[in-house]
N, C-alpha and C positions, 0 to 999 in steps of 0.2 A: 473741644471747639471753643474759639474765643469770639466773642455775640459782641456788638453795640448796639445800644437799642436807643434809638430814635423816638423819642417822645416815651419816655420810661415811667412816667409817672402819667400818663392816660390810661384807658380801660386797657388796650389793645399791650399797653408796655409792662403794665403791672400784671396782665394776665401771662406776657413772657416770662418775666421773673419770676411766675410759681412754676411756671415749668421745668425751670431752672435748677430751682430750689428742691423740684423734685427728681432734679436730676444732677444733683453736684460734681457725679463722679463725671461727668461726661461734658458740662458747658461751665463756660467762665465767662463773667462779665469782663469784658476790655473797657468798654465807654457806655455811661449814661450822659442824655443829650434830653433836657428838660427844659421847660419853659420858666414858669415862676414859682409852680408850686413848691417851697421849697419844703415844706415839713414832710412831705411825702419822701422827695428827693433825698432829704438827709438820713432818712430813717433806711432810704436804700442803701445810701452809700456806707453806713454800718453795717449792713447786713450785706452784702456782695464786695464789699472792696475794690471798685474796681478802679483800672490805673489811670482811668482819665474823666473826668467831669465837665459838661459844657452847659451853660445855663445862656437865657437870650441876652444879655447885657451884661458891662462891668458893674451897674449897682445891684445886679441881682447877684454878682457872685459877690460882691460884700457883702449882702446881707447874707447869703450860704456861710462863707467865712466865718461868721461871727456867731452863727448857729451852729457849726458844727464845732465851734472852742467852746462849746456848752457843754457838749460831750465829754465820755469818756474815752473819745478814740481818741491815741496818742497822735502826735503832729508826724514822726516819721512815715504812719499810717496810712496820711489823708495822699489823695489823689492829684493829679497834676487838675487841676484848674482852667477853664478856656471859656469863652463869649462870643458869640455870634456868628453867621454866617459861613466862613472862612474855618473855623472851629469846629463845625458840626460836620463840615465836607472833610476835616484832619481826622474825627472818629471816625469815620464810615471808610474813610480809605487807608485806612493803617499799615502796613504789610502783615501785623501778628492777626489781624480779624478775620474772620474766617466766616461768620455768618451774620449780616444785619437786617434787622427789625427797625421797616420804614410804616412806621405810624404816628408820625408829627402830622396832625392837620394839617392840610390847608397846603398853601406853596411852598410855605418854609419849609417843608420837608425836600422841596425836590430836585432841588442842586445837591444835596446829600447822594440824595437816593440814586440820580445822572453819574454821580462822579463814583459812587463804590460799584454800577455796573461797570464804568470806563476800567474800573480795577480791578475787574472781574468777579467779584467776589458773589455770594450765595444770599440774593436779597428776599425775606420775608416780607411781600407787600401786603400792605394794609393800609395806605395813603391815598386814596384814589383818584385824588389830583394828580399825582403821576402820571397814570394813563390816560385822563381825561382830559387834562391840559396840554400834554407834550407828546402822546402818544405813538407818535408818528416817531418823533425822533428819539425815542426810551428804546423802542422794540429795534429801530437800524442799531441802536448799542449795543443790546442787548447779543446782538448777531454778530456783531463786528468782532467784539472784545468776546464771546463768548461765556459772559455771565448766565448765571442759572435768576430768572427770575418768578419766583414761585409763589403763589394767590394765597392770602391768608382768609380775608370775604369767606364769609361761610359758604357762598354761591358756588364764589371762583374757587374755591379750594373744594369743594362736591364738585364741582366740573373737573378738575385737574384729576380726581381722582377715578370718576367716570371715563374719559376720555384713555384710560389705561388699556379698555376693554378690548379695543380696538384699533386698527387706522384711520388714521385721519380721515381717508380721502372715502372712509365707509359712512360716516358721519351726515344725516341728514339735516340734522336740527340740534340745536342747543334750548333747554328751556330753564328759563331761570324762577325761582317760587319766590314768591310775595309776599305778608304777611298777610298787607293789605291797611296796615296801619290802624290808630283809632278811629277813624272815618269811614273805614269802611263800609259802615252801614248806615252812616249820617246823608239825610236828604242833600241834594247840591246846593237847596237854599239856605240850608240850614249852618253852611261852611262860613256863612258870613258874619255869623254872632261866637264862634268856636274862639277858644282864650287858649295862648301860651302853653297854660297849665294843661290842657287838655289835649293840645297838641304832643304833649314830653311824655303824655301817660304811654308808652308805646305798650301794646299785650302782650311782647315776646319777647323783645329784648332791650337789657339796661347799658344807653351808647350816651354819647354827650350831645349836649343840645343839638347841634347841627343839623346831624345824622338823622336824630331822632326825629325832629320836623322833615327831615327829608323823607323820612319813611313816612310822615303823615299822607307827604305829597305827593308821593311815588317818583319824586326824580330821584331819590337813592337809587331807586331801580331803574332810571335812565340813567345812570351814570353807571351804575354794575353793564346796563350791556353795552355801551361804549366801550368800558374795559374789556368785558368778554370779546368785541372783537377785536382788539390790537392784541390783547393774550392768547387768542386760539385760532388767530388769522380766519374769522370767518363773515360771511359778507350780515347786513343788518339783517334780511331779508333771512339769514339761518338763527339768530336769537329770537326768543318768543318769550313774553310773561306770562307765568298764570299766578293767578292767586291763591294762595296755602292758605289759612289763617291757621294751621296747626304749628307751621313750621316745621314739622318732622324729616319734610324731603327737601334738601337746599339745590339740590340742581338734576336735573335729568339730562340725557344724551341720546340722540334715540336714533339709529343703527339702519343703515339700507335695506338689509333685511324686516327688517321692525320691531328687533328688541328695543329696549327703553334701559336701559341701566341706570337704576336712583341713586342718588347718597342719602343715607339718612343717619343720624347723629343726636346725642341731645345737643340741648340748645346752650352750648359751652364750649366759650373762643378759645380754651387749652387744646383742644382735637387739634383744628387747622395750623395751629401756631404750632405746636410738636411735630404735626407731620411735614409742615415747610422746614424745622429745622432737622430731622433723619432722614426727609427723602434721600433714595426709594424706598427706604428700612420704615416699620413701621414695628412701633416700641408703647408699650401697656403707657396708659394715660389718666392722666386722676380726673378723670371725668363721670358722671352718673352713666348707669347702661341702660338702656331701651329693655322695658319688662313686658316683653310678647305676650306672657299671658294672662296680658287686661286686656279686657275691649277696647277699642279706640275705633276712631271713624275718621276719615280725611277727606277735606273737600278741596275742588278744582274749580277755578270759573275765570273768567277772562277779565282783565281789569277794565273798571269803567273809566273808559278815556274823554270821556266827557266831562268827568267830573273831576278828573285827574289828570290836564293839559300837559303837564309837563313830561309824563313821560312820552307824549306825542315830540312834543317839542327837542327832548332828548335825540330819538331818532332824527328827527329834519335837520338837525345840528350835527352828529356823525357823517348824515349824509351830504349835507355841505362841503363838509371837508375843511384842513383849515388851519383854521383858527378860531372859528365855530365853537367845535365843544369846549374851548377855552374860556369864551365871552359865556359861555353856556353857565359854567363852572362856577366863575367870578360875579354876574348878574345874580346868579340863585343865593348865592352869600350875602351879597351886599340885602338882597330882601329877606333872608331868612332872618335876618339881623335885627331887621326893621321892624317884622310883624314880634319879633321877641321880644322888641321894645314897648311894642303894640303902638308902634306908630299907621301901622299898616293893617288893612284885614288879611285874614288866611287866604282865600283866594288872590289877593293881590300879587301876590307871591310871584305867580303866573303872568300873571301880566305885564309886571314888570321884566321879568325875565323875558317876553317875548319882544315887549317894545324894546332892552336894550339889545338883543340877537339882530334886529330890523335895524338900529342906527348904526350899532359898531363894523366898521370894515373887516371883510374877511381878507387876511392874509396870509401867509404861507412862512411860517418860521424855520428859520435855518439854525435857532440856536438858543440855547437855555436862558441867556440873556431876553431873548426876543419873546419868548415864551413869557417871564418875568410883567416885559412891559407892557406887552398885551392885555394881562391879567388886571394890571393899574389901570390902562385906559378904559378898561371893562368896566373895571370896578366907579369910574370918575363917569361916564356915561350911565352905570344902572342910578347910583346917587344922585342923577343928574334928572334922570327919568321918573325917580320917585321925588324928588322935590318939586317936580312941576306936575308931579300927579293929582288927578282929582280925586282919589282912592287913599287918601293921606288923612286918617281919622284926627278929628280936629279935636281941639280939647273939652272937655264934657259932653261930647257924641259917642255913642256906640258903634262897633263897624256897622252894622244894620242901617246905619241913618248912613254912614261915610257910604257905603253904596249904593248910597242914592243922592250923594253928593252930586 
């Protein structure tokens, strides 16, 4: 099987490559499709060979260039070379690739990710801009062109593998587990003096910034059940969260009758990432094993949506319809960004994100383009909304004083 992998030097690409590596006889890297990181990037392209390299710009591939003549790999060795946009849609749609791993942040991944379903090919998702932004029109490809599009999300890939059990149409509820983040048991007033640092400390799992505030704030888990319904056609009203802080169980399915069929796994992105690349087959995995005979205890409890708006806001935004979870998408960046910088406090996060949901027009996209622009005017609206915010910690104030600006 011949892979590209889309964002190859993140957690989500490097965790493909050990799969990889654990599996020579069976997968080959065709394309790595990276950003800047280049010392990661070169050390891959020693190690996998593969026939094609794409980095975001032409001075980042100079400097690759120049980093890999440092080397010991000879020049007939090195890879075909490419930058941008255009370049990342040529790896993903190759005719020789056979399976692609879409885990580029953010949008740039997802003309990639649009154009290798249009070519049918067997995509690895793990971008969750994908479904979030353009969902409507990913899943009509997905049907058209007959691509396999398979959940790498520890959620969505415990649900894909649940939903085995049975038929669809026996299906009650979908329920997705939570960790519940660092805050979980932090007072709501107390959200307002929380730092960066403390937000990134996640209990469970090591993801990059983004994510990882997103998991503080539980719209991670608004944006997994957006995804969960354009992946399992199911209405909002059949997704449910509860809160795990074990993380043992990453998705439940629970059956007309009233079975519940769990997944549970350790807590190691190689499982989902191996079984989207041998679905149906399932093949031994260098993964740790669940040792049943320790004690262990799990708990369940309903996430606090008071204290945590935005996964309220998630739902209102699916249920719009749209172009909604777009602005949804794009607003929660531009403020994740902001309280990173700690221009913002942690709860502003929210607010900003509802006020730009409330300005931006909802519209109805016919096309990846339009999807694209969307996302800018989203993003030039949430910027907009937090520079005229009163929630804008000023310089030698604490957020505690900023809200009560």
């Amino acid at each position: 099987m011949n892979i590209t992998v889309l964002g190859s030097t993140g957690s989500i690409g490097t965790s493909t490559l050990d799969v990889v590596r654990q599996h020579a006889d069976r997968f080959r890297i065709h394309a790595l499709v990276a950003g800047r990181n280049l010392d990661v990037l070169c050390s891959q392209i020693l190690e996998f060979r593969p026939k094609l390299v794409v980095v975001a710009d032409p001075g980042t591939l100079d400097r690759l260039r120049d980093l890999l003549s440092q080397t010991q790999m000879p020049r007939p060795a090195w890879p075909v070379f490419a930058a941008g946009p255009q370049a990342r849609v040529a790896a993903a749609t190759a005719p020789e690739v056979d399976f692609v791993m879409s885990s580029i942040v953010g949008v740039a991944g997802l003309q990639a990710t649009y154009e290798a379903i249009r070519s049918k090919k067997r995509i690895g998702l793990a971008n969750k801009e994908v479904l979030v932004a353009s969902g409507g029109l990913v899943m009509k490809a997905v049907r058209e062109y007959g691509a396999e599009l398979i959940p790498v999300d520890s959620e969505h890939n415990g649900a894909h593998q649940c939903f085995r059990a049975g038929r669809r149409d026996e299906v009650t509820r979908l329920l997705l587990t939570a960790s519940g983040g660092p805050f979980r048991d932090t007072p709501q007033d107390k959200l307002w003096d929380v730092t960066p640092a403390q937000a990134l400390n996640h209990p469970t799992w090591k993801m990059g910034q983004r994510i990882t505030v997103d998991s503080a704030t539980l719209m991670n888990k608004g944006f997994e059940v957006i995804e969960a319904c354009w992946l399992f056609d199911l209405e909002p009203d059949k997704v449910e969260v509860v809160v795990h802080p074990q993380s043992s169980i990453h998705a439940m399915v629970e059956y007309n009758d009233g079975s519940v069929i769990a997944q549970l796994s350790a807590t190691d992105m190689r499982m989902p990432i191996q079984y989207a690349m041998t679905y149906p087959s399932r093949e031994r995995a260098p993964v740790p094993r669940l040792d049943w005979t320790q004690p262990r205890t799990w708990n369940f409890s309903a996430p606090d949506i008071g204290k945590f708006p935005l996964l309220t806001l998630a739902y209102e935004a699916l249920k719009r319809g749209g172009s909604a979870p777009c602005t949804l998408n794009a607003a929660d960046e531009v403020a994740v960004e902001a309280f990173l910088e700690r221009r913002i406090p942690f709860p502003a996060i929210a607010i900003a994100v509802e006020e730009t949901l409330a300005q931006q027009p909802i519209k109805e996209p016919a096309t990846i383009e339009e999807i694209i622009a969307i996302d800018q005017a989203s993003r030039e609206v949430a910027r907009r909304v937090l520079s005229e915010s009163r929630w804008i910690i000023r310089q030698g104030a604490s957020p505690s004083q900023a809200a009560h600006h």
